[in-house]
KEKEDREN-867446 format. One record per residue (C-alpha): residue number from 1; x, y, z. Coordinates in steps of 0.05 Angstrom, whole numbers, padded with zeros to 5 digits. Layout:
! KEKEDREN-867446
<pt NUM; <X; Y; Z>>
...
! end
This chain:
! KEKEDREN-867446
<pt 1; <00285; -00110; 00182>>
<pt 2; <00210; -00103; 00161>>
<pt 3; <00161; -00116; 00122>>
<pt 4; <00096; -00077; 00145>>
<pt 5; <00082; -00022; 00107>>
<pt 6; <00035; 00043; 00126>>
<pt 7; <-00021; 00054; 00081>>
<pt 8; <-00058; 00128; 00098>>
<pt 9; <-00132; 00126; 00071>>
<pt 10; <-00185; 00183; 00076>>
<pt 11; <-00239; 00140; 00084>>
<pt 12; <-00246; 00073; 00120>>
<pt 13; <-00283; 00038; 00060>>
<pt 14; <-00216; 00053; 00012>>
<pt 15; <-00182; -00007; 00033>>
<pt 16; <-00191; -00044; -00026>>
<pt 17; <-00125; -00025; -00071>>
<pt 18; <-00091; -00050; -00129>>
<pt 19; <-00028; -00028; -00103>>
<pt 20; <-00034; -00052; -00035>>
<pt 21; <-00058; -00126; -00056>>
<pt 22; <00008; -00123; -00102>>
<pt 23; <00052; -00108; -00048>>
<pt 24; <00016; -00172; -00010>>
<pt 25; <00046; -00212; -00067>>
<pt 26; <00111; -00185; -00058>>
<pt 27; <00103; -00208; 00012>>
<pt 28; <00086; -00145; 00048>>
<pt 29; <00032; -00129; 00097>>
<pt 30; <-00004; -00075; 00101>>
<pt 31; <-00027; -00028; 00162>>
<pt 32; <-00084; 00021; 00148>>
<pt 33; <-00099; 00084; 00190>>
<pt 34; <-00151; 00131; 00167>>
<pt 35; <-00128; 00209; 00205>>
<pt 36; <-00196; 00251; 00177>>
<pt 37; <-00241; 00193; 00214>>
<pt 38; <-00194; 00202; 00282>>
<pt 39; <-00131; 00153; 00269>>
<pt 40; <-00068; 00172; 00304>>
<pt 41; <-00008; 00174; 00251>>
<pt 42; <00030; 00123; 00281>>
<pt 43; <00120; 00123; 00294>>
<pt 44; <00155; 00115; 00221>>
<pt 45; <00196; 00050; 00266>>
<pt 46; <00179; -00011; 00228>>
<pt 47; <00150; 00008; 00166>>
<pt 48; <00192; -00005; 00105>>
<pt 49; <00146; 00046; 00070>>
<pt 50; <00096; 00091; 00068>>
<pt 51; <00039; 00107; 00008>>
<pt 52; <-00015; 00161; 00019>>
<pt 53; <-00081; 00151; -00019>>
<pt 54; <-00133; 00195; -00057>>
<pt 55; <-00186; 00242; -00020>>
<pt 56; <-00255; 00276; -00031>>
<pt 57; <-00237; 00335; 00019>>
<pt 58; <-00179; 00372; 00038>>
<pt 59; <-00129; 00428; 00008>>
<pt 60; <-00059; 00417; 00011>>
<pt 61; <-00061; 00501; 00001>>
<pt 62; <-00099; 00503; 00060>>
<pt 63; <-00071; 00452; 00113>>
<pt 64; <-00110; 00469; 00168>>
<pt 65; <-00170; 00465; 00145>>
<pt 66; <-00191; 00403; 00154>>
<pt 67; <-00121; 00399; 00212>>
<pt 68; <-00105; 00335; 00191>>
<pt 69; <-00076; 00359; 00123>>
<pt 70; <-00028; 00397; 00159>>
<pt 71; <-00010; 00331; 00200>>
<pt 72; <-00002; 00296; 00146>>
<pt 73; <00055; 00341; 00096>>
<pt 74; <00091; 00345; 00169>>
<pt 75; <00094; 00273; 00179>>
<pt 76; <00108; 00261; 00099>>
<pt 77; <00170; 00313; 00116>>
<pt 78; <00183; 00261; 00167>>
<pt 79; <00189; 00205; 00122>>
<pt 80; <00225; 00237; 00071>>
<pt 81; <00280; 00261; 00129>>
<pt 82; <00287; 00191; 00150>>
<pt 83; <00291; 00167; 00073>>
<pt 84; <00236; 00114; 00076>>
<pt 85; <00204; 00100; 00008>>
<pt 86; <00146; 00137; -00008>>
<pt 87; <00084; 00125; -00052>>
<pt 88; <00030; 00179; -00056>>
<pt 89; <-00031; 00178; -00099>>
<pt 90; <-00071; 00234; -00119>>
<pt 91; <-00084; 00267; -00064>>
<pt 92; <-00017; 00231; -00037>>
<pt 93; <00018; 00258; -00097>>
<pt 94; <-00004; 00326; -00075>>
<pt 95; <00020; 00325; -00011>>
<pt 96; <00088; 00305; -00031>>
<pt 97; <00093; 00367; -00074>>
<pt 98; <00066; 00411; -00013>>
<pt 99; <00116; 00378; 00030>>
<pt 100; <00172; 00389; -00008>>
<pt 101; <00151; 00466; -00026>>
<pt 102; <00113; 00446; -00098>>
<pt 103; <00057; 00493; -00114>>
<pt 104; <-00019; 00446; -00107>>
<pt 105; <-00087; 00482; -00133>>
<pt 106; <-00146; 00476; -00192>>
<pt 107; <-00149; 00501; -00252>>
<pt 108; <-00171; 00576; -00262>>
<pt 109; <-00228; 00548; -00314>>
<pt 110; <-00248; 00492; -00263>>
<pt 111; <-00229; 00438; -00315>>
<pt 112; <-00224; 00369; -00272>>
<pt 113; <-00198; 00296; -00295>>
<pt 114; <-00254; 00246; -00283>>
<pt 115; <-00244; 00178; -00330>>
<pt 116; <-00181; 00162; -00371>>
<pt 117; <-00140; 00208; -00393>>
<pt 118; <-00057; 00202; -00437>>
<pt 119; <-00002; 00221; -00400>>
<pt 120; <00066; 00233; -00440>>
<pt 121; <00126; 00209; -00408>>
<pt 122; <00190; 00251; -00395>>
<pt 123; <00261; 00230; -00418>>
<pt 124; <00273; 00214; -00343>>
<pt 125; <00202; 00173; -00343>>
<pt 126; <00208; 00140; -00408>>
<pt 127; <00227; 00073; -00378>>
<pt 128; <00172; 00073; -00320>>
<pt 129; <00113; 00090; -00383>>
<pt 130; <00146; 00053; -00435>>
<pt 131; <00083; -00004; -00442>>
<pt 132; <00022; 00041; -00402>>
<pt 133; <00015; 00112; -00417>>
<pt 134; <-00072; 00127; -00409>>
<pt 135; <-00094; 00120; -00338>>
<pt 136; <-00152; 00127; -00289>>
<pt 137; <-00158; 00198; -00261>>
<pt 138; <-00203; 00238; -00211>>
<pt 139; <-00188; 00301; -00186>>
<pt 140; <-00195; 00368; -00200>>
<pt 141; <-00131; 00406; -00162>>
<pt 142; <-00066; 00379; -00180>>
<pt 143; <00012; 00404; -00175>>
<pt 144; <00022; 00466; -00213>>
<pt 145; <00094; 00473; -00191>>
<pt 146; <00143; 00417; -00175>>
<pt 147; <00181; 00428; -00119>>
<pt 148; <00250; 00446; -00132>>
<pt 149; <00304; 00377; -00139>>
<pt 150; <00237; 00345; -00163>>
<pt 151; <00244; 00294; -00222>>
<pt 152; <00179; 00306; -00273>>
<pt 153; <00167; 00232; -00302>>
<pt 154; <00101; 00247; -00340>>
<pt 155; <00063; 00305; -00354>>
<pt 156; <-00014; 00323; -00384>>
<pt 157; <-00045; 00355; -00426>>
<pt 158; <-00096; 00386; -00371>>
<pt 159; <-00048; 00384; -00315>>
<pt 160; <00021; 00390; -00320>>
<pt 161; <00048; 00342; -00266>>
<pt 162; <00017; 00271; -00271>>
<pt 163; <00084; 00228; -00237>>
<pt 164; <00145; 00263; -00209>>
<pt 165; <00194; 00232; -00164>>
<pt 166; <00238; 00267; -00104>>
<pt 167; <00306; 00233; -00091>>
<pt 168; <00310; 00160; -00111>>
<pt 169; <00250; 00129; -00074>>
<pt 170; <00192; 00184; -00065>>
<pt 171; <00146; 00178; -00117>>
<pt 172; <00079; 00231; -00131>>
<pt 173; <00038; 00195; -00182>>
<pt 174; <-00028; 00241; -00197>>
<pt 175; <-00079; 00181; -00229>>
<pt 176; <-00100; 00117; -00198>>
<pt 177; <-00069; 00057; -00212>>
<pt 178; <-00092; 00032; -00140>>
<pt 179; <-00172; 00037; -00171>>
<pt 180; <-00205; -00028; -00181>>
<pt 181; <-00230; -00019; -00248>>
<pt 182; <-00284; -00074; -00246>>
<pt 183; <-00312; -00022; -00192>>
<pt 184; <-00332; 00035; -00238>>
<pt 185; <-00405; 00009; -00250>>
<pt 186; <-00449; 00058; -00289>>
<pt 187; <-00490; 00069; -00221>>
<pt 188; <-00413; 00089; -00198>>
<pt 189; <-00391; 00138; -00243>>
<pt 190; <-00462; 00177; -00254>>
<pt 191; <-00457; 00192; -00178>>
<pt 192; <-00390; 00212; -00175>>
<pt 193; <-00389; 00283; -00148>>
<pt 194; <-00348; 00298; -00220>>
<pt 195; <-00382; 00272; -00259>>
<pt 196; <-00422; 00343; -00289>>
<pt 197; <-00352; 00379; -00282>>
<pt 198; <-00324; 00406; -00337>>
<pt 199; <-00269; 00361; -00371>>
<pt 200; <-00303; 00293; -00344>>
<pt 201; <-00313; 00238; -00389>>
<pt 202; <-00370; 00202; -00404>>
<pt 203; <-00406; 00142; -00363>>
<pt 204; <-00412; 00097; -00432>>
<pt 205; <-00331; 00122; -00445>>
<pt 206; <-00304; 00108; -00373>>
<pt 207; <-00336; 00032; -00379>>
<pt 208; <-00309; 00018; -00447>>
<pt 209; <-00235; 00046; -00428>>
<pt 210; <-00235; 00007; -00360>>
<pt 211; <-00248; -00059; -00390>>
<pt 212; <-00193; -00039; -00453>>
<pt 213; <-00143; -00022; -00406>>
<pt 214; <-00147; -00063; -00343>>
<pt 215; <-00096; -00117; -00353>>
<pt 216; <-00042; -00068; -00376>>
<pt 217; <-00055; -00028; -00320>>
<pt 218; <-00045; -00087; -00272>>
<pt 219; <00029; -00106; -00311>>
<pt 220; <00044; -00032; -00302>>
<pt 221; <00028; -00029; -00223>>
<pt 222; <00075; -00099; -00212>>
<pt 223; <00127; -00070; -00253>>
<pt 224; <00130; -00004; -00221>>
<pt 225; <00123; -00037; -00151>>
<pt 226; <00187; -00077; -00163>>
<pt 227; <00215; -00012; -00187>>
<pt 228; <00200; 00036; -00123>>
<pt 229; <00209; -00033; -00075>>
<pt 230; <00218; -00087; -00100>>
<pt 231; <00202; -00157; -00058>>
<pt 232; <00202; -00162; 00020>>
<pt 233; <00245; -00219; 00021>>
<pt 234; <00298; -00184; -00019>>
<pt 235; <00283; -00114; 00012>>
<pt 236; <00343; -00104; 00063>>
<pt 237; <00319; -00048; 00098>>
<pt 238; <00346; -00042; 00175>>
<pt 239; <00298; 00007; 00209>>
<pt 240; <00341; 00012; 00275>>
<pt 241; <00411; 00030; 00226>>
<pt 242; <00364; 00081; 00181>>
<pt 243; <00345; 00115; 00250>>
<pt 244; <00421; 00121; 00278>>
<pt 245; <00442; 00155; 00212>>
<pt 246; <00388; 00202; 00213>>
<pt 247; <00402; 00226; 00287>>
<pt 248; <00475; 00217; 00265>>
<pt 249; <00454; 00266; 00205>>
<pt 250; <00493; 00346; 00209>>
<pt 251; <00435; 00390; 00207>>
! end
C-alpha cells in the first residue's frame, strides 16, 4: 500500500497547489518532477496516483515538439493501463483527452479563457457541481472532441469540454481549482501573457471574483478530492496486486 502520490509540473516554481496541500490533509505526500526542465518520469510502483498540472508551452497536437509532450500522453497511457487514479489539470486535462484519442486545439477566432468563467454541469456531473459551478481558467486550446467512452461532466460556453472523466477514476478538469487565488495580484494578472487576448477578463474583474469565490472553491476541491480518492488511511490500494493483474491482463 501507498500513499505518495506523483505530481507532474511544467515549471519548478508551480509547486504551490490547492489540490496538492488538500491531499496533505488527507494524509498523502506528494512527489514533484518537472520533465520540460530535465526530470525523468519516474516507475508508476508506489504511487497511489498521479495528477498532471497546467503549462505555458506545449501542444498535445503536436507531441514532439517540445518531446516531452509526447513522453508524457505515453506515460498517462501507462497509468490509465495500470488503472491508477488520475487527476489532470488544464494542460493535464488535455493530455488525458490526447491520450485517450480526444481531439486538443484553440479556437479558430483565437478566443482564450483568462479569469472566471460558468461552467454548466451535465446530468452525469450534476452531483460533482451541485454547490461550485464559476471557476478560475487560463488557457487558450482546450478539448474539442472527447475521446470516445469519455464521460462529459461540465461543459462551456467558449469551450465545450471543461471536466470529463474516463472510467471510474481518470478525471480531465480544464480550469484551476489547484490556483491560489490570494496569488492573482493586479501586478499578476496585467502580466499574464493572456491578458490582451481576446475573451480575457479584466484585472479589476479577476480580483473581485477571486475574493467572492475563494472559500467555495476550497469546499469544492475537498469534496471532489474525497470523491476521486478519498483519504490515505482509508485508501486500500495494493500496488504489487494492481501490477500482477495488469501483466495477468489478455491483451
Amino acid at each position: 500500500m501507498t500513499s505518495k502520490i506523483l505530481y507532474i509540473i511544467h515549471n519548478p516554481a508551480w509547486t504551490d497547489c490547492r489540490v496538492a496541500d488538500t491531499l496533505r490533509t488527507r494524509g498523502y505526500t506528494i512527489d514533484h518532477v518537472c520533465p520540460p526542465f530535465g526530470d525523468d518520469l519516474p516507475a508508476l510502483d508506489g504511487y497511489a496516483a498521479v495528477m498532471v498540472g497546467g503549462s505555458e508551452e506545449g501542444h498535445v497536437a503536436e507531441p514532439d515538439d517540445p518531446p516531452w509532450v509526447g513522453r508524457e500522453i505515453a506515460f498517462v497511457r501507462d497509468v490509465l493501463a495500470r488503472g491508477i487514479p488520475y487527476l489532470g489539470i488544464c494542460m493535464g486535462c488535455q493530455i488525458l483527452a490526447g491520450a485517450c484519442g480526444g481531439d486538443v486545439g484553440g479556437r479558430a477566432d483565437g478566443l482564450c479563457e483568462f479569469g472566471f468563467f460558468p461552467l454548466e454541469p451535465t446530468a452525469e456531473g450534476a452531483s460533482l457541481f451541485r454547490d461550485s459551478r464559476c471557476f478560475y481558467q487560463a488557457h487558450y486550446e482546450g478539448v474539442m472532441a472527447l475521446p470516445a467512452g469519455a464521460v462529459l461532466l461540465a461543459t462551456g460556453e467558449n469551450f465545450p469540454v471543461q471536466a470529463f472523466r474516463v472510467g471510474e477514476n481518470a478525471y480531465g478538469l480544464q480550469f484551476h481549482p489547484d490556483a491560489r487565488l490570494e496569488r492573482l495580484t493586479p501586478d499578476a494578472i496585467a502580466g499574464d501573457s493572456l491578458i490582451g487576448v481576446e475573451g480575457a477578463q479584466g484585472v479589476d474583474e479577476q480580483i473581485r471574483l477571486a475574493h467572492r469565490l475563494e472559500a467555495a472553491i476550497q469546499r469544492w476541491t475537498e469534496e471532489f478530492v474525497d470523491r476521486w480518492i478519498g483519504p490515505a488511511a482509508s485508501h486500500r490500494f495494493d500496488v504489487q496486486s494492481r501490477s500482477e493483474s495488469v501483466q495477468e491482463a489478455p491483451a
